[in-house]
N, C-alpha and C positions, 0 to 999 in steps of 0.2 A: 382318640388318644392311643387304642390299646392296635390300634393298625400302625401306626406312626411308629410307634415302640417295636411293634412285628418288625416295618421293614427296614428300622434302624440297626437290629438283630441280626435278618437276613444278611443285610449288606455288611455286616462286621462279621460274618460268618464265610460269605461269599466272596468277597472281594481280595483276602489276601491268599486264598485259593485261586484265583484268577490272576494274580498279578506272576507275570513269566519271567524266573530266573536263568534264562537260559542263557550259555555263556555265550558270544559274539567272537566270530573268529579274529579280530582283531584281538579281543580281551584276551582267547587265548593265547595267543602272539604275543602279546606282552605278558601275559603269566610264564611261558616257556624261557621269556629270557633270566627268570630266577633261577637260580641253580638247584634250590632244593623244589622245587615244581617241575624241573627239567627232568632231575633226578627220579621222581616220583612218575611220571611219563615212563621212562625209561625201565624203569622197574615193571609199569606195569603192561607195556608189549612184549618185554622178555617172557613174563609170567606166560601172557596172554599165547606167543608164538607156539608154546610147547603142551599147550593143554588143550587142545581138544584132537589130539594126534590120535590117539586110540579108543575114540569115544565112536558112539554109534550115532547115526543120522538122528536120531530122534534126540538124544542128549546134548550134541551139536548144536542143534538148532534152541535147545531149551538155553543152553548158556550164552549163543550168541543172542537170543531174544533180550534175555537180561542184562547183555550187557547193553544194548544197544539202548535197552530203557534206561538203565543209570545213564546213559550220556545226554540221553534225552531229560530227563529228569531228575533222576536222582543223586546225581551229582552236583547240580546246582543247588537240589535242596539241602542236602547235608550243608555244602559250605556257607550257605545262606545261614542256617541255625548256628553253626560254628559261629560264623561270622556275629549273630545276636549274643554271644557269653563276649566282642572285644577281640576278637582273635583275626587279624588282617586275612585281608581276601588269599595272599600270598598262600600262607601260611593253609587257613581254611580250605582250600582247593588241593594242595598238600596232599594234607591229615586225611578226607576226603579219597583224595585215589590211591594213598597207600591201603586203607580200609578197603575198599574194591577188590586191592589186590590181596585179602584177605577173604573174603570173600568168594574171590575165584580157585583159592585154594580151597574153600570150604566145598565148593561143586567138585572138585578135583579129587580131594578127600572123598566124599560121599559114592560118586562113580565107581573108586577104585574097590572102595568096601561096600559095596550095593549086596552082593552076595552073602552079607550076615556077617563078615569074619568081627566088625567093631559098629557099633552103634552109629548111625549119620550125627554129623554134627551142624549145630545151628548156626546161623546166616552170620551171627555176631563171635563165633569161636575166637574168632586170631585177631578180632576187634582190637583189643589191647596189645597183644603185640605189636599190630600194623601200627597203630599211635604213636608206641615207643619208635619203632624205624621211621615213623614221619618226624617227630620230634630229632631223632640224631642227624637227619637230614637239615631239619630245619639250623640246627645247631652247629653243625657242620658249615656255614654259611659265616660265621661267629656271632651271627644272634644269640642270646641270653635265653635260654629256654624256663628258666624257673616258673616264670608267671602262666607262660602257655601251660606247662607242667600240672601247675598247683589248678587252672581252669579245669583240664582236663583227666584231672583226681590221679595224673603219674605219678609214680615214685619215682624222684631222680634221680636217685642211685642202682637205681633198676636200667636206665637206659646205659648203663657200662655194661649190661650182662648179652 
């Protein structure tokens, strides 16, 4: 009985570790034809083109590593969880790579003050920010953003500033 119990455990440990959210270039093709997903793309090769211009080979390689793992995984897993609070895949993939592009700003930030002048900032700094500009995007679209909002603890009156 107490094996049985093990590997019912194992498997409800292991299995949804093992199941692959990874997006399908078709999926992506139809995510891109939303506007505020396109928009969110858009935003974040702009970001992407201009940030690793004065970085050192070693730095280079550290943010193209990471990003290459978010595309690989970590982008699907955020929108996956987004996706378990109700929040459409749309939308979720979104929120998702405006955060990214938060993100990439946080390496950008930290590079630039490596030399002491401001403290490095954590991985999640512009977290909240990026949310609100996924949300105006998504908004922008004439979706009703209150419920996404209220999911993802925004203030909506925050998203005019």
């Amino acid at each position: 009985m107490h094996k049985i119990l093990a590997l019912a455990l194992m498997l409800l440990v292991l299995l949804p570790a093992a199941k692959g959210y990874a997006l399908s270039d078709s999926e992506y093709r139809v995510l891109m034809k939303a506007p505020q997903f396109r928009k969110a793309e858009e935003e974040l090769a702009r970001y992407w083109n201009g940030l690793c211009d004065n970085m050192s080979k070693e730095d280079k390689k550290f943010v193209l590593e990471s990003q290459r793992k978010w595309i690989r995984t970590g982008r699907d897993a955020e929108a996956h969880e987004l996706q378990s609070l109700g929040i459409s895949k749309v939308n979720a993939y979104t929120i998702a790579t405006f955060r990214q592009i938060g993100l990439l700003m946080v390496h950008s930030f930290n590079y630039i003050n490596e030399i002491g002048k401001e403290s490095p900032r954590a991985d999640d700094y512009y977290s909240y920010e990026m949310t609100k500009e996924a949300l105006k995007a998504i908004e922008e679209t004439g979706e009703d953003v209150r419920l996404l909002a209220k999911k993802l603890e925004i203030e909506l009156d925050e998203l005019d500033n």
